[in-house]
C-alpha positions as CSV (number, residue, x, y, z in Angstrom):
1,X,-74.4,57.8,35.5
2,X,-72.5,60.1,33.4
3,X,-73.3,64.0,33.5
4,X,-73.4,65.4,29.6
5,X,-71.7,68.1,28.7
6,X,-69.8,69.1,25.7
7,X,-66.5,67.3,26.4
8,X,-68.0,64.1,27.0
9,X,-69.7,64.8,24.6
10,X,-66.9,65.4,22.0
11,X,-64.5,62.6,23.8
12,X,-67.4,60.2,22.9
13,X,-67.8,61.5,19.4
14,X,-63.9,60.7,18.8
15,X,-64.2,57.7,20.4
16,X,-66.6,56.5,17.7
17,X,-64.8,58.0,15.0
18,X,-61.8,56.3,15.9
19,X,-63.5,52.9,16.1
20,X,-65.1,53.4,12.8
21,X,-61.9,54.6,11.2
22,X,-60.5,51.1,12.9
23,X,-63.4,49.1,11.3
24,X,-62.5,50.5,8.0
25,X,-59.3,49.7,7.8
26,X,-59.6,46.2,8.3
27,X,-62.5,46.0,6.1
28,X,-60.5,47.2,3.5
29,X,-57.8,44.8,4.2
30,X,-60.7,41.7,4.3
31,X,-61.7,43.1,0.9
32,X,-57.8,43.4,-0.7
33,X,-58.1,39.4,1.1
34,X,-61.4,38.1,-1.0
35,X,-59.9,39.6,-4.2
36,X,-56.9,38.0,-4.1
37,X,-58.9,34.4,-2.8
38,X,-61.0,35.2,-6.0
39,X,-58.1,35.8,-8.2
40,X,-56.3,32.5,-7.1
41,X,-60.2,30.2,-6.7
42,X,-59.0,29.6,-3.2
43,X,-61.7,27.3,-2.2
44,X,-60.4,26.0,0.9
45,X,-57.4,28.1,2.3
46,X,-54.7,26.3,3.1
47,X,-53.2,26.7,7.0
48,X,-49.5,27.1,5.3
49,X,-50.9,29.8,2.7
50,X,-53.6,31.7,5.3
51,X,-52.7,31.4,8.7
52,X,-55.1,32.8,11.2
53,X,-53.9,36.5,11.7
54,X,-51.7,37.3,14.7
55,X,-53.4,40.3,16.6
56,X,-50.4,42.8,17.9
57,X,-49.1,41.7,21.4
58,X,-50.0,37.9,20.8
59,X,-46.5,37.5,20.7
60,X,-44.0,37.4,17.7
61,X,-45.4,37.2,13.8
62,X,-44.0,34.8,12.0
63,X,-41.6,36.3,8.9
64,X,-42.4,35.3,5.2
65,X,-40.0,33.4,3.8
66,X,-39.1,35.7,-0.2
67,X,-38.6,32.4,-2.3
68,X,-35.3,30.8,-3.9
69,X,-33.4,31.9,-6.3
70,X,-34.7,30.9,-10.1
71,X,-38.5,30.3,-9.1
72,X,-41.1,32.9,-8.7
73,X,-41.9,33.0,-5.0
74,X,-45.3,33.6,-3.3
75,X,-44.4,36.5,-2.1
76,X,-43.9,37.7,-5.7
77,X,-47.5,36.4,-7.1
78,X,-48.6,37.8,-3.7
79,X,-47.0,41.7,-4.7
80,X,-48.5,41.1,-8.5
81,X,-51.8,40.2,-7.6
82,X,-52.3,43.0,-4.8
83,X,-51.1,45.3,-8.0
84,X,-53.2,44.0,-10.4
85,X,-56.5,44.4,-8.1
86,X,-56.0,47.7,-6.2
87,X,-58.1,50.2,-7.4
88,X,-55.4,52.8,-8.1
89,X,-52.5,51.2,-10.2
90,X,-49.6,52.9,-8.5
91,X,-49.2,52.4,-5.1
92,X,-46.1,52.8,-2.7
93,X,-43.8,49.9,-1.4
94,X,-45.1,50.5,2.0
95,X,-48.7,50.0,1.0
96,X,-48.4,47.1,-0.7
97,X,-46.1,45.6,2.8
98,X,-49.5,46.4,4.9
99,X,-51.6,44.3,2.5
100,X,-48.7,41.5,1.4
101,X,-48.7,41.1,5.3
102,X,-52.5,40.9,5.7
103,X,-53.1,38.7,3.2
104,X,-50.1,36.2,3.9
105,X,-51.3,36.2,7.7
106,X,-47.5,37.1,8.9
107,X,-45.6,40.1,8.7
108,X,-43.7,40.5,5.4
109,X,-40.6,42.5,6.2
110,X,-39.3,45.6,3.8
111,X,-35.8,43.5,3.4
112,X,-38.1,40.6,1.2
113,X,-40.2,43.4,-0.6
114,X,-37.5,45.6,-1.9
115,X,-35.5,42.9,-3.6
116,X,-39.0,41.6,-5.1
117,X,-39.7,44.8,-6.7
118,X,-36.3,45.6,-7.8
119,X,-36.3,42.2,-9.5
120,X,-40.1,42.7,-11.1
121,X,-39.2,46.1,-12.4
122,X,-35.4,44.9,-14.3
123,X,-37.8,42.4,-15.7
124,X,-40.4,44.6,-16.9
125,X,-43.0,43.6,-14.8
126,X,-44.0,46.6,-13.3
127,X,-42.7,50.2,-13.4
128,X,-41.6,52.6,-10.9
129,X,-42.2,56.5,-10.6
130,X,-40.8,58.1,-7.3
131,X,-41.8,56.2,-4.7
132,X,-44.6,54.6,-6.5
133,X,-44.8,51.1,-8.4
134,X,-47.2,49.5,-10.5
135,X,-47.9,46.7,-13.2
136,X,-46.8,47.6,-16.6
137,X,-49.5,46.2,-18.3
138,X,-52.1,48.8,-15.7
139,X,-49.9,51.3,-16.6
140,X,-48.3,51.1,-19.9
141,X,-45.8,53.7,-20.2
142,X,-47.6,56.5,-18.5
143,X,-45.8,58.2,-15.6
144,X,-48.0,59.1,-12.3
145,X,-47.5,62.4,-13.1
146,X,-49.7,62.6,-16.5
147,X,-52.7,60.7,-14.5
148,X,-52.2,64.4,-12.6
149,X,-52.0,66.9,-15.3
């Protein structure tokens, strides 16, 4: 049995919170998932495209391979649809490697990203501000700074 008193109390309380904090963040990764399935009309995943996710300590994730030179990879469509769905158009590189990786099912390293968005922005695809990125045609040629003032 287990006395109450306010520190069990309170340890209990953050207990919850962090499990609910936990919950939320993969529910929002499951949603960025079913918007980018809806996007595509995935009706069946495919094992290559969706692999079950790897849950940390199962062993080593699997790396995403970035695509050949003179095609458009899946990584690429990957980073342009998670841009053209996110509720805020400007988002950071590191954001968009959580939810690349989540929706890919293997961990998408910052060495595959970086060249991707370098290459999207010299074409025009998307636009950068700071540390920010987005889709060109979100954003236009606003700034993140005049969504601010």
């Amino acid at each position: 049995m287990v006395t109450l008193t306010p520190e069990t109390v309170a340890d209990r309380e953050a207990e919850l919170r962090k499990q609910i904090q936990d919950a939320t963040a993969e529910l929002d990764e499951l949603a960025a998932v079913k918007r980018y399935m809806a996007r595509i009309a995935v009706s069946e995943p495919s094992p290559a495209v969706f692999p079950a996710p790897i849950a940390s300590g199962d062993g080593p994730r699997k790396q995403v391979d970035s695509g050949g030179a003179g095609r458009v990879s899946g990584l690429t469509k990957t980073l342009m649809s998670i841009l053209k769905s996110a509720e805020n158009p400007w988002m950071t590189a590191k954001n968009l490697q959580a939810q690349a990786s989540a929706i890919l099912g293997a961990e998408v390293k910052m060495s595959s990203i970086s060249p991707k968005l370098s290459e999207l922005k010299n074409t025009g695809v998307i636009r950068r501000d700071d540390m920010l990125v987005a889709l060109t045609e979100r954003v236009g040629l606003e700034r993140i700074d005049d969504l601010l003032s």
